[in-house]
N, C-alpha and C positions, 0 to 999 in steps of 0.2 A: 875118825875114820875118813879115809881120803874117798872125795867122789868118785862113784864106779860108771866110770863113763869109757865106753873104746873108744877109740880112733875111728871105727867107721857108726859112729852116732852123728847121728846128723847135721848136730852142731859144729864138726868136725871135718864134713865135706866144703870141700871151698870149691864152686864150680866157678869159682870168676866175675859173678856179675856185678861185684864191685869195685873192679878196675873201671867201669865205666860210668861209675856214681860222682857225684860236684864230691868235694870235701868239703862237709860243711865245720865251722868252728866261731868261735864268738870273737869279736871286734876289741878290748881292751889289750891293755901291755902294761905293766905297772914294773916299776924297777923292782929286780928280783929279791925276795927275803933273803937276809945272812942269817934266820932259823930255820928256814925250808930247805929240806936236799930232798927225801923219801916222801911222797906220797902215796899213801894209800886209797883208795878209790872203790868204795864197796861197790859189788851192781853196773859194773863198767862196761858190760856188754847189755845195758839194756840202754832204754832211751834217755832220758834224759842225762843220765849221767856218763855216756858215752860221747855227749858234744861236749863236756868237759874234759875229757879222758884227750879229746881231739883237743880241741883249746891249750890245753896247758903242756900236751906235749911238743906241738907244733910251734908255741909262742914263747916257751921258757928250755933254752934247751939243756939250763940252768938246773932243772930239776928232772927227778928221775919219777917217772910217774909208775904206779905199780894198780892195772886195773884188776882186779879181787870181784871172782862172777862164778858163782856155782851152776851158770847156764838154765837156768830156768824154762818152762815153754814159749817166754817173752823174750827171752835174749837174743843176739843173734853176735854169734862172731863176725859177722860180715862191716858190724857196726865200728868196728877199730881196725879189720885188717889190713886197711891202708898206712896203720901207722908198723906194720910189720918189722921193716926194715930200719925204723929209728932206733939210734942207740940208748934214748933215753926213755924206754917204752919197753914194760915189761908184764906178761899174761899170767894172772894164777887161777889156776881152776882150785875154786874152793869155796865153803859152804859157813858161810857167817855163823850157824850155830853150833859149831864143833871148834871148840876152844883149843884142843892140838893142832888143827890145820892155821887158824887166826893167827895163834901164838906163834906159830913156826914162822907165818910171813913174816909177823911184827920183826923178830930177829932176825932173820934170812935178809932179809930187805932193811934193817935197822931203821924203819919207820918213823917218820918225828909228825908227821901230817895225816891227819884222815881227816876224807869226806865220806859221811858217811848216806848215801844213796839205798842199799838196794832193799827190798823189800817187798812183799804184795802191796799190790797197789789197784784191782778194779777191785773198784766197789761192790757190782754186781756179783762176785766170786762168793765176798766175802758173808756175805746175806747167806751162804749154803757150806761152806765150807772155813767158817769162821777159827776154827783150831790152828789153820794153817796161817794165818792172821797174827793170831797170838805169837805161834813160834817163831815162827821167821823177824816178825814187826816188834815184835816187847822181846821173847829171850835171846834172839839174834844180838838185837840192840843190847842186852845183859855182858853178853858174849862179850862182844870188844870193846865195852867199857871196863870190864874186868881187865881183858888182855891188856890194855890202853894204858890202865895203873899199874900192872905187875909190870911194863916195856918200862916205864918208869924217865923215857925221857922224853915224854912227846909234849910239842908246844900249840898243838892245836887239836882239836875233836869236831869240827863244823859235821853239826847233826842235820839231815835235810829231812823235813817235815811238810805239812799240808795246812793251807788255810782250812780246810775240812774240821782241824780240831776244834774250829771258833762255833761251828754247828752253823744253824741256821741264820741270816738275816735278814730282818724284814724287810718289803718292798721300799719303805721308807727309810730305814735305817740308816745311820751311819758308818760308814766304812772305818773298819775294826783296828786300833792301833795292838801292839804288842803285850801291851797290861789289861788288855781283855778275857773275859772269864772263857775258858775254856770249856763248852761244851756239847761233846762230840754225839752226832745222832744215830752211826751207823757202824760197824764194827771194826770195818776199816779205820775209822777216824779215832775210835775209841780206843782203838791198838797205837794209834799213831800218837795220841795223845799219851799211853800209857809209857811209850816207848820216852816222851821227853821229860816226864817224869824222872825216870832213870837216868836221864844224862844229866838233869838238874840235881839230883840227888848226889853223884858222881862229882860233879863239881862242887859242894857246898860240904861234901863230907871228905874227900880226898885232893880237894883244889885240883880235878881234873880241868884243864883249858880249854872249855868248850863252849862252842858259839850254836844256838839253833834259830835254822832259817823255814819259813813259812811260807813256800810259795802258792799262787794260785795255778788253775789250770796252765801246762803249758802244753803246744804242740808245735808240729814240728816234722821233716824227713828225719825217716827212725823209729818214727812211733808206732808200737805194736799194734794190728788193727783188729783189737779188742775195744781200743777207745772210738770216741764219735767220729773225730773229724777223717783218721785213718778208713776206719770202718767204713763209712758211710762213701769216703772217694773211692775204694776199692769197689762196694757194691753197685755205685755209676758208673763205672768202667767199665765192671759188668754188663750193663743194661738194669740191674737188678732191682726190686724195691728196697723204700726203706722201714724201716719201722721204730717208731719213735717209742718211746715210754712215756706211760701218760699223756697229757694231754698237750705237749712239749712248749708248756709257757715256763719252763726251768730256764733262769739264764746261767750260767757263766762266764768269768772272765778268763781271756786268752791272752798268753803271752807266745809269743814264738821262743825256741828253744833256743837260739843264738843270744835274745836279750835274757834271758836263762842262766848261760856260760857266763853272760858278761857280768851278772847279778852277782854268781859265787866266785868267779873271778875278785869281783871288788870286794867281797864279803871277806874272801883268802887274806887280800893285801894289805883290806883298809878296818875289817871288820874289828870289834873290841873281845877278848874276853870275858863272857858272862853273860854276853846283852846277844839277844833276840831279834831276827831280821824278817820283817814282810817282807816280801818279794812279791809284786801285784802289776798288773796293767788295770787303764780303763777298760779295754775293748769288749763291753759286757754285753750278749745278744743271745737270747733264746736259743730255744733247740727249733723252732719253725725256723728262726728266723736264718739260722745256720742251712740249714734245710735249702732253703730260698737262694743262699747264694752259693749253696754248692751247686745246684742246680745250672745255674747260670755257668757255673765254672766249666759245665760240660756241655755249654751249647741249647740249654734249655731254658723255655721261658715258667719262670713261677708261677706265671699267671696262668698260665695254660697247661701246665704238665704239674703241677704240684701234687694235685689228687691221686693221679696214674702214679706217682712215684714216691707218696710220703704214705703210709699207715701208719698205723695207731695201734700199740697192743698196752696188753696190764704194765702196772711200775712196778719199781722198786718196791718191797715192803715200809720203806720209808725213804722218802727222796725230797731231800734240800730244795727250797723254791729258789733261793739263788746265795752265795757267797761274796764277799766284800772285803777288802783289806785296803788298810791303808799304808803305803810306802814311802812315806816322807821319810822315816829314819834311815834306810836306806839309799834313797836320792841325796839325801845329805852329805853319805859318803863321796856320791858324783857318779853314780850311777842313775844311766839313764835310755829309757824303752827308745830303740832305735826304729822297730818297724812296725809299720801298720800291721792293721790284721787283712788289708788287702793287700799286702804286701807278703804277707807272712801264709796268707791261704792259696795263692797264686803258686809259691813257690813251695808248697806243698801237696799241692794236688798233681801239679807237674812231674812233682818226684815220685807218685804211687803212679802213676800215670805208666811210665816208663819201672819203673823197680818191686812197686806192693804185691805182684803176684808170684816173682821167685824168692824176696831177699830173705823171709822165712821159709821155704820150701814151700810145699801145698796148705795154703789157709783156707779151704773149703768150709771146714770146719769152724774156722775162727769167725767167720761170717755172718753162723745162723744166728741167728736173734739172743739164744742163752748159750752160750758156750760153756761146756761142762771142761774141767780140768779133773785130771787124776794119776798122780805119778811124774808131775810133772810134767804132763804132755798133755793137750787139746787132743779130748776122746771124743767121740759119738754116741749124743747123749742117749742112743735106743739101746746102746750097748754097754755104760757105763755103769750099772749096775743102779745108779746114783741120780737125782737132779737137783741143779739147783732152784732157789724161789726166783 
């Protein structure tokens, strides 16, 4: 069944204020494949796969890129609409887990490439509303591995995944290569995991051509601010507090969303069939410590404003002490992290700075500390019938 979305749904209004956004896109150029023409692009109006959406259409004009986005409450058209008027740039509204709509692109667009991006992706959601996990992240991913075999001519499936499926690692540990045991702590990851499951299964029982890549944290302009670093620069522009989870000695690593583009970029050109890709930066620092220099970012000193503007509330029901990958196999191919993370948080605070308060309409909502979803829209959670943990 085709999404039942009008014209005046609000993913649909374009008031303009992305004529006055940078275009961002990633740094590579590889001579173009003579098996690549159709691209398909699940998740293309969301973040991170919208800087390759930009990337590949801007840098190849070689190929037709075809971004595939059932608009979720994270999406935003605004994320591509600069690519409107290219000729090799094409928009499908449509819902990864309805095998008529899939199937129809596959033919319509005679697809030979997917990347496959979209998916729920906060973790926090997933702790309360886990079903929609499942669906989207495992039978979604069913969906176009079926359609993928019955198109019957496609040369690639690059599956995009999360260092999350590796689960925890220890303070000491070592940073995780590809043939590591998978396992996943939260239900997001557990879905993500189950999801590559199925694509390895697809490949091993029908020689489908599929590559899966593992990245860690990225961010970036575009990122919905549901996540920290968005979140947290919108609620200082604010004036607003913050509020951590837990006791915020969680690290993470960060990669900016440009060395991201350039990651599946090379993975597109250079990557192998069958074989598995980390995708990692160093740039690994706390939730205080992010804290600290967001702080700074907006004129304020840590040392003296940190208490006034960082709290402390409960965590996750289970939340990773921190995450590890290792990307040599990757680098290998000649890919390589081009920007710091003061480079990369500079030029992202800037962008919410000027855009995080229209480019999804009003995120009041999206701000409070638990943000409830239902129906695919950011509700109020007094009203929502529902909460999450």
């Amino acid at each position: 069944m085709a999404p039942n979305r009008s014209v005046t749904h609000r993913h649909f209004q374009d008031t303009g204020i992305w004529r006055d956004a940078p275009v961002y896109k990633g740094a590579t150029k590889f001579p173009p494949l003579e098996d690549a023409k159709n691209i398909l692009i699940t998740g293309g109006a969301g973040f991170i796969a919208c800087w390759l959406v930009r990337h590949l259409t801007l840098t190849y004009p070689e190929y037709n890129i075809i971004s595939y986005d059932k608009l979720d409450y994270c999406a935003s058209l605004n994320n591509t609409r600069c690519l409107s008027t290219a000729p090799n740039f094409t928009f499908v509204h449509g819902d990864i887990t309805s095998p008529e709509e899939v199937q129809n692109a596959f033919r319509k667009y005679n697809i030979d490439t997917v990347f496959h991006f979209a998916a729920q992706s906060h973790v926090d959601l997933s702790f309360g509303n886990s079903y929609e996990f499942t669906s989207t992240n495992v039978y979604g991913t069913h969906v176009l591995l079926e359609c993928a075999k019955n198109h019957g001519s496609l040369k690639r499936f690059i599956h995009i995944s999360t260092d999350e499926v590796y689960g925890e690692v220890d303070e000491d540990g070592e940073d995780l290569i590809e043939q590591s045991i998978l396992a996943p702590t939260n239900p997001y990851a557990a879905s993500k995991a189950a999801a590559e499951m199925l694509v390895h299964s697809y490949y091993k029982s029908f020689k489908l051509p599929v590559i899966i890549v593992r990245s860690n944290n990225v961010y970036g302009p575009h990122q919905f601010p549901e996540k920290v670093i968005p979140k947290f620069s919108c609620l200082l522009h604010r004036g607003e507090k913050l509020l951590l989870h837990g006791d915020g000695k969680h690290t993470r690593r960060y990669l900016f969303a440009g060395d991201a583009a350039d990651a599946f970029d090379t993975i597109l050109h250079k990557g192998l069939i069958g074989q598995i890709y980390n995708v990692g930066s160093t740039d690994e620092i706390s939730n205080l410590e992010l804290c600290a220099l967001l702080l700074k970012q907006f004129g304020r000193d840590p040392a003296v404003d940190f208490d006034s503007f960082v709290k402390h509330t409960i965590d996750r029901p289970f939340n990773d002490r921190r995450y590890a990958v290792d990307a040599t196999k990757l680098k290998n191919l000649g890919w390589v992290q081009k920007t710091t993370f003061a480079e990369g948080l500079k030029a992202t605070v800037d962008w919410y700075r000027k855009f995080g308060g229209e480019w999804w309409g009003n995120i009041d909502l999206v701000l409070v500390p638990f943000p409830v979803v239902k129906d695919s829209e950011v509700v109020d959670a007094d009203n929502s019938g529902s909460k999450n943990s």
